[in-house]
C-alpha positions as CSV (number, residue, x, y, z in Angstrom):
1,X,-13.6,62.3,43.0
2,X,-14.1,64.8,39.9
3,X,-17.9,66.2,40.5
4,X,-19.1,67.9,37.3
5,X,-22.6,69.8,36.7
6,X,-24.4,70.0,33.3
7,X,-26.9,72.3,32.8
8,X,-29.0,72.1,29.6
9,X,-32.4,72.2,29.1
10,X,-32.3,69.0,26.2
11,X,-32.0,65.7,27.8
12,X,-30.4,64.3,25.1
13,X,-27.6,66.9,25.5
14,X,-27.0,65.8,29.2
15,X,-27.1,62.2,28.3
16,X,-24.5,62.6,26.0
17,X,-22.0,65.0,27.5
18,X,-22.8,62.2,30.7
19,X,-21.6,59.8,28.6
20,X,-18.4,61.5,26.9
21,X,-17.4,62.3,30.9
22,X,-17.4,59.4,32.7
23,X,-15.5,57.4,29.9
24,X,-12.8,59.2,30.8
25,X,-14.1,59.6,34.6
26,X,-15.5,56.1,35.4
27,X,-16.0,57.5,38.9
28,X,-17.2,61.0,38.7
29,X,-19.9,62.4,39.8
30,X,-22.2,63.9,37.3
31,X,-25.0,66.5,38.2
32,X,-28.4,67.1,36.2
33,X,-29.9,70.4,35.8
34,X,-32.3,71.6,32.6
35,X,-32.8,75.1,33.6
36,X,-30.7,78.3,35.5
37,X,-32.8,78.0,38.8
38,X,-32.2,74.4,38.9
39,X,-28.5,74.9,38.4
40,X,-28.1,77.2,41.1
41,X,-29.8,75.3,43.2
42,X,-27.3,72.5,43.0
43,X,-24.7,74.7,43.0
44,X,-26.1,75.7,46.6
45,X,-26.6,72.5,47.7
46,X,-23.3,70.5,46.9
47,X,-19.5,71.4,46.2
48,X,-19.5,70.8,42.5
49,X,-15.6,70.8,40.6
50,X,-16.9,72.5,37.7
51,X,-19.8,73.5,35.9
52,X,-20.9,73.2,31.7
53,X,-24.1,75.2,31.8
54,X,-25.6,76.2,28.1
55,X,-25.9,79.9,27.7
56,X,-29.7,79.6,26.6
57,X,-32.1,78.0,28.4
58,X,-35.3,78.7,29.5
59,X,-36.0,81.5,32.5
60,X,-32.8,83.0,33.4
61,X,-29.9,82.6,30.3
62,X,-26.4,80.8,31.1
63,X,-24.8,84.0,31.2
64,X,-27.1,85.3,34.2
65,X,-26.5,82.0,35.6
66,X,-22.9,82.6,35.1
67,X,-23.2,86.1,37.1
68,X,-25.0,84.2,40.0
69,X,-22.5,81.5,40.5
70,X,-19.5,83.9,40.7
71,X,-21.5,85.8,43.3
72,X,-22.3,82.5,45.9
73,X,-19.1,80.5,44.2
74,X,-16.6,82.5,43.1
75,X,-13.8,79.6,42.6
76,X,-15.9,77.5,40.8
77,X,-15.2,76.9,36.8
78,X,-17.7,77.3,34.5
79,X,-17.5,76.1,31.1
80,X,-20.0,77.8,28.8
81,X,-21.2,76.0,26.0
82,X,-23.8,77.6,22.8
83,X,-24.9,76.9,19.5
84,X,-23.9,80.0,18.9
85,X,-20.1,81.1,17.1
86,X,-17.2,81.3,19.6
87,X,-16.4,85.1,18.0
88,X,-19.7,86.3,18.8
89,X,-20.3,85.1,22.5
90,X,-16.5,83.8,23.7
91,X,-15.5,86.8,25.4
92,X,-18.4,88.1,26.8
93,X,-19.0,85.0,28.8
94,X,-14.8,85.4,29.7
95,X,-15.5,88.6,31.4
96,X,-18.3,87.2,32.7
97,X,-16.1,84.9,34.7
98,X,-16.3,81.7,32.3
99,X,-13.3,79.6,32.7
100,X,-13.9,78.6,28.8
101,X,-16.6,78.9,26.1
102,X,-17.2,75.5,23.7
103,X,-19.7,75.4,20.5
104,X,-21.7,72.6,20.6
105,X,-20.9,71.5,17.0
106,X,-17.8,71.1,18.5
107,X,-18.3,70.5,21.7
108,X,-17.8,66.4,21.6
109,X,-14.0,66.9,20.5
110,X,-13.1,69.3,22.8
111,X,-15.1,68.8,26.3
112,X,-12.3,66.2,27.7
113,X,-9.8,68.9,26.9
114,X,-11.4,72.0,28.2
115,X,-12.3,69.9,31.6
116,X,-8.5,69.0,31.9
117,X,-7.8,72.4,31.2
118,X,-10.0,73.7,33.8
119,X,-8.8,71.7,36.6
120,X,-5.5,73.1,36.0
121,X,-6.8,76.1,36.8
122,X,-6.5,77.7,33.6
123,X,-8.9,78.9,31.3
124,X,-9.8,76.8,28.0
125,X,-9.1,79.0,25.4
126,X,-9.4,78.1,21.4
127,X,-7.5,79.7,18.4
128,X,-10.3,81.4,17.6
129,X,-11.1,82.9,21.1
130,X,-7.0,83.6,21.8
131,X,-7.4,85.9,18.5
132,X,-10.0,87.5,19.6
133,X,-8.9,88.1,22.3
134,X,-5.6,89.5,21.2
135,X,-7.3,92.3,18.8
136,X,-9.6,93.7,21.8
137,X,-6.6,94.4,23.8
138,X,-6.4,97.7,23.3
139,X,-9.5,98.3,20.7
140,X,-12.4,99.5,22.8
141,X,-13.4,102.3,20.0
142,X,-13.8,99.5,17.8
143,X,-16.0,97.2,19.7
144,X,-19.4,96.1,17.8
145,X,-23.1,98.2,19.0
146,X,-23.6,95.3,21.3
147,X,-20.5,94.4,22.6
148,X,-20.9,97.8,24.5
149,X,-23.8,96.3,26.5
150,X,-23.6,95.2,29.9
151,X,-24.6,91.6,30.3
152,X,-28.0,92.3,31.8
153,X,-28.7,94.8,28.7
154,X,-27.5,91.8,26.6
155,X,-29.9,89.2,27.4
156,X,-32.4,91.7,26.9
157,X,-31.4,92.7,23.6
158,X,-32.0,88.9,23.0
159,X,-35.3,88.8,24.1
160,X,-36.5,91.6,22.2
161,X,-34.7,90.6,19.4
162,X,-36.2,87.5,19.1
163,X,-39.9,89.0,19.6
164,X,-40.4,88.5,23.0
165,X,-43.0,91.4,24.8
166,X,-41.9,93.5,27.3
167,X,-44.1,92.0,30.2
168,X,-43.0,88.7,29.0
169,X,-39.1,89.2,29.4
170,X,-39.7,91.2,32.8
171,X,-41.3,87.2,34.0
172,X,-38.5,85.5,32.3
173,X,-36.0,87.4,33.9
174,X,-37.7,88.2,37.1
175,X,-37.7,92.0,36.8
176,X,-40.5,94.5,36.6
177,X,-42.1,96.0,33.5
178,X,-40.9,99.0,34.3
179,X,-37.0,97.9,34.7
180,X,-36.9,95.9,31.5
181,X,-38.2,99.2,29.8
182,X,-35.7,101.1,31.1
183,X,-32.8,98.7,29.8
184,X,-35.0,99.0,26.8
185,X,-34.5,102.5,26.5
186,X,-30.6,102.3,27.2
187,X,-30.0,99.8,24.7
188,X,-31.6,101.8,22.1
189,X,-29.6,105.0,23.0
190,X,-26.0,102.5,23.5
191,X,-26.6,100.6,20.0
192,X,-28.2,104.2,18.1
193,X,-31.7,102.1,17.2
194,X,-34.6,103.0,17.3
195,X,-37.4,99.8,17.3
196,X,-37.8,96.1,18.0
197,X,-37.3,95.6,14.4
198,X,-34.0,97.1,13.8
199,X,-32.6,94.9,17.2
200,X,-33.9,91.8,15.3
201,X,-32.8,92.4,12.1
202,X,-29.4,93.5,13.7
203,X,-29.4,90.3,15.6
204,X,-30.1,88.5,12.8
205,X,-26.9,89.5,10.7
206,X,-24.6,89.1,13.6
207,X,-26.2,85.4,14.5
208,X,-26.5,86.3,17.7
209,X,-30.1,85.1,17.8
């Protein structure tokens, strides 16, 4: 029996990727989770066959999420799904260990597919992603200012981005003050910035935020 885990902090969201799964898997198993913590909890607690976490949710992001789970579960797939474009998050989340990223405006069309995909132990990979993929090979000098972040520095660069106070991403992300500054100061000196503002403004153009 097919177990599958969705994580997403919208009901609604779960409801209906529930639905889309177990018309094609009258008997499967589906898992609830609406934040990271609760996610890894499950994945803990019970031998899940694959995973669809969203990479923003409140607390911990889908892509720290991701990080844990390949840590206590490293054979477990993990489909990452956003609201955000393929280009700019696909292949971070790859590195990261996803076994596939999916857009949410597409995300009904391709979810059967990428689940089949997984379970043959292969990664689900669009057009869009394979091309991208195919012009990094090789490219490093021309990667973007923050595709030259670790993850941990990304999700930070988020936060910030998106206005969030130093002390208020250290509790989100349960780190000190004092650590979150530090990535602070390396993602200034990595991306060549020198405020908040810039980050968001930055963020802003590339729709990461």
């Amino acid at each position: 029996m097919i177990k599958i885990l969705i994580a997403d902090d919208h009901a609604v969201v779960r409801k209906g990727l529930r639905q889309i799964l177990l018309e094609e898997y009258p008997s499967a198993k589906i898992g609830e989770a609406a934040d990271a913590e609760g996610l890894l909890a499950e994945v803990m607690k019970d031998e899940w066959t694959l995973v669809i976490c969203d990479m923003n949710m409140p607390g911990r992001s889908g892509l720290d999420a991701l990080t844990q789970i390949k840590h206590v579960a490293p054979q477990l797939p993990v489909l990452i799904m956003s609201m955000y474009p393929e280009d700019q998050y696909a292949l971070r989340v790859l590195k990261a260990g996803a076994s596939g990223y999916l857009g949410k405006d597409n995300i009904h069309d391709d979810i059967i597919k990428a689940v089949q995909t997984v379970q043959l132990g292969k990664k689900f990979i669009t057009p869009t992603i394979a091309e991208k993929l195919a012009n990094a090979l090789g490219e490093e000098n021309s990667l973007q200012p923050h595709e030259i972040l670790s993850d941990r520095e990304f999700d930070v660069f988020k936060l910030l981005a998106s206005g969030k106070a130093v002390s208020e991403i250290a509790a989100q992300l349960s780190l000190s003050a004092t650590t979150v500054s530090t990535y602070r100061s390396r993602i200034m000196e990595k991306m060549s910035m020198k405020s908040n503002a810039e980050l968001t403004r930055y963020a802003l153009e590339k729709s990461l935020i």
